[in-house]
ZAPA-610278 format. One record per atom (N, C-alpha, C): x, y, z negated. Coordinates in steps of 0.1 Angstrom, whole numbers, padded with zeros to 4 digits, always signed. Atoms other than C-alpha are relative to their C-alpha. Layout:
N
XYZ ...
END
This chain:
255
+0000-0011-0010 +0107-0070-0007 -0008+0011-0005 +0004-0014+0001 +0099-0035-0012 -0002+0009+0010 +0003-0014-0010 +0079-0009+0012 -0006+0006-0006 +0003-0016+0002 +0077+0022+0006 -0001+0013+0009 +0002-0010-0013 +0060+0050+0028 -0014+0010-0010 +0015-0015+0001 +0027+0079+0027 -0013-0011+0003 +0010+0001-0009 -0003+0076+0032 -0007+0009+0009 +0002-0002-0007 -0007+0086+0063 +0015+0007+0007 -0017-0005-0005 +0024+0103+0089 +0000+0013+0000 -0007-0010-0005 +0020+0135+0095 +0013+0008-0011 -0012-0008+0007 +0049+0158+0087 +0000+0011+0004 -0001-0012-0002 +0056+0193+0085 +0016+0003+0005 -0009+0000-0008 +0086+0206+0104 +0011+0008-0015 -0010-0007+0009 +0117+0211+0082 +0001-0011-0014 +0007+0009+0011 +0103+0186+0053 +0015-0004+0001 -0010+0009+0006 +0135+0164+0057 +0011+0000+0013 -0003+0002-0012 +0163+0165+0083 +0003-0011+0007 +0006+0013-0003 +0159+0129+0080 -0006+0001+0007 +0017+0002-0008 +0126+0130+0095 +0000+0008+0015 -0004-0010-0011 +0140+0157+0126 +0002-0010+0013 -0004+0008-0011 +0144+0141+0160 -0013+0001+0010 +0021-0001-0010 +0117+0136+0194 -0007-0009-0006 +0014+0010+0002 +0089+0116+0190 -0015+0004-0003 +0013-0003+0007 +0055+0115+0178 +0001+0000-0018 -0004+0005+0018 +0050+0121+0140 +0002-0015-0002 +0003+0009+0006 +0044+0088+0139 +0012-0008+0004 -0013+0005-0003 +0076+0076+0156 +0016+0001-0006 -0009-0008+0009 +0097+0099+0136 -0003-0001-0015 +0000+0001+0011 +0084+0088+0105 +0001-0016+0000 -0007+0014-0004 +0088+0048+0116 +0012-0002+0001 -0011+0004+0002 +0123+0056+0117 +0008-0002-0012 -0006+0002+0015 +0129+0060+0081 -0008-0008-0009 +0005+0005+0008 +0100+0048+0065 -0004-0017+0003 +0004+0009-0007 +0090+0010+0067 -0013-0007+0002 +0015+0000+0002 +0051+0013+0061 -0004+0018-0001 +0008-0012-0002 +0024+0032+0062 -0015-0005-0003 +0016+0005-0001 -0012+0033+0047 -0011+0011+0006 +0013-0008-0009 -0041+0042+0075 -0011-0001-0013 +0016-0007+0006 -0066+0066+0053 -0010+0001+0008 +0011-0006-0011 -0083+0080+0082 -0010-0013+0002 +0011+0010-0002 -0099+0045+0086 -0013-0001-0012 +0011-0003+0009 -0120+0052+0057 -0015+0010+0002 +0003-0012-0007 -0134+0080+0071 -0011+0001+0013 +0007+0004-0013 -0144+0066+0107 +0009-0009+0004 -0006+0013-0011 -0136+0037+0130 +0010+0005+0013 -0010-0003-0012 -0109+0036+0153 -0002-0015+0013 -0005+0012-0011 -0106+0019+0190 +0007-0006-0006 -0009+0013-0004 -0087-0009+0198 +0009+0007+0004 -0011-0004-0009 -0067+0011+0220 +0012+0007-0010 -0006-0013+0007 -0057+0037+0191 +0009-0011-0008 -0010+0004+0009 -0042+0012+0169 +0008-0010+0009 -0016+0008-0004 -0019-0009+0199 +0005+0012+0002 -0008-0013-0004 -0010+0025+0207 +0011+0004-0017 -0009-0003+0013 +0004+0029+0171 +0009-0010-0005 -0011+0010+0006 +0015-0005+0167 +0012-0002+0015 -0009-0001-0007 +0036+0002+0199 +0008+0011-0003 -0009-0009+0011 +0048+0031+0180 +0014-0002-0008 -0010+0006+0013 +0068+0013+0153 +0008-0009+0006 -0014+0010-0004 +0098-0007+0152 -0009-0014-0005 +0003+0014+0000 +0094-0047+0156 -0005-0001-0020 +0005+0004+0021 +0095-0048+0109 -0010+0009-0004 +0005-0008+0005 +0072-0019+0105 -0013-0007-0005 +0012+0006+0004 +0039-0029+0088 -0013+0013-0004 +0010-0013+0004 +0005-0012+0083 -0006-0005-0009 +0009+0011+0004 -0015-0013+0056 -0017+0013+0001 +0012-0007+0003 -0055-0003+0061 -0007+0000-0003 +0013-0004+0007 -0082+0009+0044 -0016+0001-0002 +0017+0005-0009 -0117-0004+0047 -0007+0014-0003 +0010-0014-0002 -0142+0023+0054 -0010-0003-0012 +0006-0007+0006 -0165+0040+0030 -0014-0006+0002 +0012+0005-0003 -0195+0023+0047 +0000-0014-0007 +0000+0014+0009 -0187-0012+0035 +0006+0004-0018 +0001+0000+0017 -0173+0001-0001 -0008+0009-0008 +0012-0012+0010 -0195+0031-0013 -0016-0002+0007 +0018-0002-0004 -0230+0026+0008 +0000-0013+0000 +0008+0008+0003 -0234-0007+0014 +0009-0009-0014 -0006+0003+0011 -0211-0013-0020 +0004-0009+0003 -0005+0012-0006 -0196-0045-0007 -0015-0012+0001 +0009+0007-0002 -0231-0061-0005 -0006+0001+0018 +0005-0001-0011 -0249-0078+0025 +0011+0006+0015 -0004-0009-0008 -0218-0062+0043 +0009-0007+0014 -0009+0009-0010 -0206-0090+0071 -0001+0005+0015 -0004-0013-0010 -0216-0068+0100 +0007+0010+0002 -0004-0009+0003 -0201-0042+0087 +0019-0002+0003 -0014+0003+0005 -0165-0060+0077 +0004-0002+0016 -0005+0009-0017 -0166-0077+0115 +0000+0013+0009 +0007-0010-0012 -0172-0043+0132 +0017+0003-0002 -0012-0009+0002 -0140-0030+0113 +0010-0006+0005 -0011+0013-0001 -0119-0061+0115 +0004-0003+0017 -0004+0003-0018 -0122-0064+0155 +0013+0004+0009 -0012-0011-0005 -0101-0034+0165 +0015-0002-0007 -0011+0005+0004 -0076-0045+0139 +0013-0008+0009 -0008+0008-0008 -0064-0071+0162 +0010+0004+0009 -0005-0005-0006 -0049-0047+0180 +0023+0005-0005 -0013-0005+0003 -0021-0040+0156 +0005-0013+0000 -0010+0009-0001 -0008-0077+0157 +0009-0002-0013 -0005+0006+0008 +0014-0089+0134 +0006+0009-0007 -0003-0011+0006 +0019-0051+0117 -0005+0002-0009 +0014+0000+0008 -0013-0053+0101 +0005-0012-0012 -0003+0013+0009 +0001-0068+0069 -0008-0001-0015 +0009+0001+0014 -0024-0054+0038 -0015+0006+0010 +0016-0006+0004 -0061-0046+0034 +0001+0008-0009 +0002-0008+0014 -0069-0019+0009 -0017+0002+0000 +0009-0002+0009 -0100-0019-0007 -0007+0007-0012 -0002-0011+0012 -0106+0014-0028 -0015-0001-0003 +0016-0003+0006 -0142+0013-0049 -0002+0012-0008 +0002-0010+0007 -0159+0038-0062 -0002+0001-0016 +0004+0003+0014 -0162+0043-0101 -0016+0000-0006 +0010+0004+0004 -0198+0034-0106 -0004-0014+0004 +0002+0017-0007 -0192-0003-0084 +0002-0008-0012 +0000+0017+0015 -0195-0029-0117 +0002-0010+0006 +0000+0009-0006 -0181-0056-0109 -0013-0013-0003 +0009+0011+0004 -0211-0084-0105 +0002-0010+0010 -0002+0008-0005 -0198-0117-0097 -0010-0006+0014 +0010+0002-0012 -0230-0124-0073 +0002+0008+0015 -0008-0005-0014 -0213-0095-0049 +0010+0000+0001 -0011-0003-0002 -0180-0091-0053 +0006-0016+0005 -0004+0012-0002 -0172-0132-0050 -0002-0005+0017 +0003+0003-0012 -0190-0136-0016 +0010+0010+0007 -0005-0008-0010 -0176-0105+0000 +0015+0003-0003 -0014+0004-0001 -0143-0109-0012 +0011-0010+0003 -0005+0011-0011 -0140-0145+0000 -0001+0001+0015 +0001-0002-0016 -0154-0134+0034 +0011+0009+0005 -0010-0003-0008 -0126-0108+0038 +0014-0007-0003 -0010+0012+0003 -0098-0135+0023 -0001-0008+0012 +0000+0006-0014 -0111-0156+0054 +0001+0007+0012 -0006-0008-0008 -0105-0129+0079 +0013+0004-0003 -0016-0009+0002 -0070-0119+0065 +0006-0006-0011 -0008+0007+0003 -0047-0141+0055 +0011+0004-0008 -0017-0004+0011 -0018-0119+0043 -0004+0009-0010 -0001-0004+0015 -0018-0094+0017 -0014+0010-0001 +0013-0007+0002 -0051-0079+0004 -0004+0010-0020 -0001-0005+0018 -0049-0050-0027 -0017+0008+0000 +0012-0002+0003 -0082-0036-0044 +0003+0008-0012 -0005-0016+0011 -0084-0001-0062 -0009+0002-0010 +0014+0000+0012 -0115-0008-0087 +0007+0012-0006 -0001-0014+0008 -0123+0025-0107 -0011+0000-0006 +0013+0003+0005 -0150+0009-0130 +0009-0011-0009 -0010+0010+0007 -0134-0006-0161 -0007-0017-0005 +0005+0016+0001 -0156-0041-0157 +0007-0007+0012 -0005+0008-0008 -0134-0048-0131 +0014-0003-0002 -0014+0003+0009 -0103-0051-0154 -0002-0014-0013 +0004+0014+0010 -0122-0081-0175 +0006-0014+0005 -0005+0013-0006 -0111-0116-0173 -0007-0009+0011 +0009+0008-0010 -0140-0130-0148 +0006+0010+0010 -0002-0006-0012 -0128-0102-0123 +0015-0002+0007 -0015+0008-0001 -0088-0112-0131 -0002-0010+0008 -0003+0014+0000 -0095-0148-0128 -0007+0002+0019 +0007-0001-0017 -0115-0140-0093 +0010+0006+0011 -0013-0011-0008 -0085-0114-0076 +0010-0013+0002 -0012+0003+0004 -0062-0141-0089 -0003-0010+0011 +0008+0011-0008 -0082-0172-0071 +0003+0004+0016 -0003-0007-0011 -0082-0152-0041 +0011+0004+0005 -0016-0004+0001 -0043-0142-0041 -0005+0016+0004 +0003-0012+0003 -0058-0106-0046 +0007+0007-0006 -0009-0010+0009 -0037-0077-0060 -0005+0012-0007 +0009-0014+0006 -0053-0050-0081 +0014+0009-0003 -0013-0006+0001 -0034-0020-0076 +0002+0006-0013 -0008-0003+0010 -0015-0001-0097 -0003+0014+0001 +0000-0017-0004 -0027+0041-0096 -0001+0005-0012 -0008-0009+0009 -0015+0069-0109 -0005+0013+0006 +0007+0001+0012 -0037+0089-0125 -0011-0011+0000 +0009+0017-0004 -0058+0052-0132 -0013+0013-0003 +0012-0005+0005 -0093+0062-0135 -0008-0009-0007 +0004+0007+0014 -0098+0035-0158 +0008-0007-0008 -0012+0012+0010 -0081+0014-0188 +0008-0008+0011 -0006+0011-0008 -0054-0010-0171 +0003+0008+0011 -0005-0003-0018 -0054+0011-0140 +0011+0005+0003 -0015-0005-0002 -0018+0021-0142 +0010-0010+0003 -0008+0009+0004 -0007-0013-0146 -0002-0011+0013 +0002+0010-0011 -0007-0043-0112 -0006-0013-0007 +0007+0008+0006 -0031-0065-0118 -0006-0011+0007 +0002+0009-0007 -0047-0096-0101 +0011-0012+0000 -0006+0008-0004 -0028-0119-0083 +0014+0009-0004 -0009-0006+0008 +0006-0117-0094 +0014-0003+0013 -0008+0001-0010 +0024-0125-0059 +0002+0013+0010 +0003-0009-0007 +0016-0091-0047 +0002+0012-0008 +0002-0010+0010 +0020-0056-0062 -0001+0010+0012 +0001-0010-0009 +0005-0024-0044 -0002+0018-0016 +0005-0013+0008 +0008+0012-0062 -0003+0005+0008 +0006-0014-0006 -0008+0044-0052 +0001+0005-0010 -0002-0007+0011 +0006+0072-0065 -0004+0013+0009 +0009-0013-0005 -0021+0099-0062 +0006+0017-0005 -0006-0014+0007 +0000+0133-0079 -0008-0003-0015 +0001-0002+0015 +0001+0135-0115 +0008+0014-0007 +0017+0002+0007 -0016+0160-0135 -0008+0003+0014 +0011-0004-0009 -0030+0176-0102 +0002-0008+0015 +0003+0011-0007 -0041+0148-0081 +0001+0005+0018 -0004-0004-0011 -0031+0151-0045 +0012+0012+0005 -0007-0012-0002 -0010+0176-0050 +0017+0000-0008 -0017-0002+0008 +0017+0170-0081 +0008-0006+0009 -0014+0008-0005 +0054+0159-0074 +0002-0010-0012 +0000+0009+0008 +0068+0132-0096 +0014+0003+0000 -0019+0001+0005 +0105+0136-0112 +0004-0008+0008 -0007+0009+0002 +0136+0117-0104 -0003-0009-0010 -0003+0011+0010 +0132+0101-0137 -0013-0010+0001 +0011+0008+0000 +0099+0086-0129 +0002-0005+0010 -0003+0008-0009 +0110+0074-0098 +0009-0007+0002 -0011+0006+0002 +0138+0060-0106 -0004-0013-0011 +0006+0008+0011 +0119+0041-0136 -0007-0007+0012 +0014+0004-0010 +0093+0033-0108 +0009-0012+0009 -0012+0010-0007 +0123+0017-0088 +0002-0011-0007 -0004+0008+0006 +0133-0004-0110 -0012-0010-0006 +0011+0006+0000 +0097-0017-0118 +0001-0009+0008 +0006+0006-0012 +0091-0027-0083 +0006-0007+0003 -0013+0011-0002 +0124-0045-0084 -0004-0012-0004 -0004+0015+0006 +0112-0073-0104 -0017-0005+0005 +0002+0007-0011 +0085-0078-0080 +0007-0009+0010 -0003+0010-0012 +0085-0107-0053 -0004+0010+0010 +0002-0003-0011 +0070-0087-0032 -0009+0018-0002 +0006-0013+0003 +0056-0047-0034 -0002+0007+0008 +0001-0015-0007 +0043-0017-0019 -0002+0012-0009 +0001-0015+0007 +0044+0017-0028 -0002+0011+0008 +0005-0009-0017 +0024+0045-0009 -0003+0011-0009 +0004-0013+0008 +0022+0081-0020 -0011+0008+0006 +0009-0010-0002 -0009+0099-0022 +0002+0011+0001 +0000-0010+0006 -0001+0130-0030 +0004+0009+0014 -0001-0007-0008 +0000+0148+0006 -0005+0014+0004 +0003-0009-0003 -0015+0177+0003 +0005+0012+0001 -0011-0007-0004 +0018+0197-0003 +0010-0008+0010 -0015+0008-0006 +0053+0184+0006 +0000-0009-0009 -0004+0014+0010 +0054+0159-0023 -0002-0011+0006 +0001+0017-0004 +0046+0126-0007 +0014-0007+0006 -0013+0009-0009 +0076+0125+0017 +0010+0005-0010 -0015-0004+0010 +0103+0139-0009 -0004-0011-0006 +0002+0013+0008 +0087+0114-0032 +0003-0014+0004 -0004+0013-0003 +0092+0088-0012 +0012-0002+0013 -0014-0003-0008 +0122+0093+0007 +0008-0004-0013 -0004+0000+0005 +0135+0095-0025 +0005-0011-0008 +0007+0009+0007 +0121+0063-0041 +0008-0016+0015 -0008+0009-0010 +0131+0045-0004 +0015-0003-0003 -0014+0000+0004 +0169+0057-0016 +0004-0011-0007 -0007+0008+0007 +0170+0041-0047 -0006-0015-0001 +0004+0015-0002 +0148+0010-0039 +0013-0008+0004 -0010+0003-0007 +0173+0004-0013 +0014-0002-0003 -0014+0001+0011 +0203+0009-0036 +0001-0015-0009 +0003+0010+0005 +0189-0019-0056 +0000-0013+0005 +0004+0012-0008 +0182-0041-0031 +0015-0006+0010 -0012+0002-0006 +0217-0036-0016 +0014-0006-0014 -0007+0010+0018 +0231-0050-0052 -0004-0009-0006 +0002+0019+0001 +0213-0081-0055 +0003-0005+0009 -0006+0006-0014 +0226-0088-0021 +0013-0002-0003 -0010+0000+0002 +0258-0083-0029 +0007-0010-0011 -0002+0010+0007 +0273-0113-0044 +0014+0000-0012 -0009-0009+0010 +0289-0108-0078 +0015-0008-0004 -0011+0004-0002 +0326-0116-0080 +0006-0010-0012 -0004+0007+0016 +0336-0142-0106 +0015+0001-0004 -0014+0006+0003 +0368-0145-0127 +0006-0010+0006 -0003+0011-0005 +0390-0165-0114 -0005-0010+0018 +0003+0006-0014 +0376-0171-0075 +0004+0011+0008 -0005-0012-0012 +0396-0149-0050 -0006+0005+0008 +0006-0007-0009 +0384-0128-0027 +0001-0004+0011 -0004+0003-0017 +0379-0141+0011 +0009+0006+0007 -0005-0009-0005 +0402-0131+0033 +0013+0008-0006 -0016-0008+0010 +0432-0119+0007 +0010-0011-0002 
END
């Protein structure tokens, strides 16, 4: 399986006439897209109320994935941080069975040191069962004790674009999971990315079991072209391994 969305919904009027119709941005971008990663949670805490209100938004398949705050990854660096994880994790519950990743973005001076990163990444493994990816940007967290730890964990190190370290272009960890973030490339939040790169990109994510793919790059129009685009030909793919291929010699049903 393959989802592909933004991170975050809003939209600008005209962007896509896909995307046209009533609703809330967020209802009108649930119709085409099948994810979505909550940034804003990095930022500040949300009620309870705000996110059943969003997961009553989306269609029954939609899934969210979100973003642990800034308080548990850059101040208290993932240490000491179990008050911190439970404060965030509460309101979660709200979105129900929508809530399908964690994202975990570190800052590039967090080194990985097995004495923090082992505790506090088993404790959110025992809060959250399904899919959990991690954006290290500190190239000690690309070594084999940090692999072998992601992996242990069924942890996914993502995949970003521009990496900000060796390896960081490539999905790493656990290997049942794949999450990219594709932040604009050369100017970060901003570039577009060809057909030919998304179309290569497509076919990557294909030979995943299981993927996400969320575009950074919202601070023009590129995120939803990008991935409207990227949804096309995922979906093209996905509708031709379905399609069961016709052998010599076995007739066609029905003729």
């Amino acid at each position: 399986m393959v989802r592909v969305g933004c991170a975050g919904w809003a939209l600008r009027p005209g962007e896509d006439p896909i995307l046209d119709g009533p609703g809330t941005h967020l209802e009108r971008y649930a119709r085409v897209f099948p994810a979505t990663e909550i940034n804003s949670s990095f930022h500040r805490p949300h009620r309870d109320s705000t996110y059943a209100r969003w997961a009553a938004a989306t269609p029954e398949e939609f899934r969210f994935s979100v973003k642990l705050p800034k308080t548990i990854t850059h101040g208290a660096r993932l240490a000491n941080a179990k008050a911190l994880l439970d404060e965030f994790m509460a309101p979660l519950a709200a979105l129900g069975h929508k809530l399908e990743c964690l994202l975990v973005q570190l800052p590039p001076k967090l080194e990985f040191e097995p004495a923090v990163a082992s505790p506090f990444l088993r404790m959110l493994r025992k809060r959250h069962a399904r899919a959990i990816a991690i954006e290290p940007r500190n190239a000690s967290w690309f070594a084999p004790p940090a692999e072998a730890l992601l992996r242990e964990l069924r942890i996914a190190r993502v995949a970003a674009d521009p990496p900000r370290a060796a390896k960081g272009g490539a999905p790493g960890g656990w290997k049942g999971f794949a999450y990219y973030r594709l932040h604009g490339s050369p100017r970060v939040y901003y570039s577009a990315y060809d057909t030919g790169r998304l179309d290569a990109l497509a076919t990557e994510l294909a030979t995943h079991r299981d993927a996400w793919c969320i575009f950074d790059n919202t601070a023009g129009r590129a995120a939803v072209a990008n991935a409207l685009h990227l949804l096309r030909v995922t979906t093209e793919i996905d509708n031709e391994k379905k399609e069961p291929a016709l052998r010599p010699g076995i007739p066609r049903r029905g003729r």
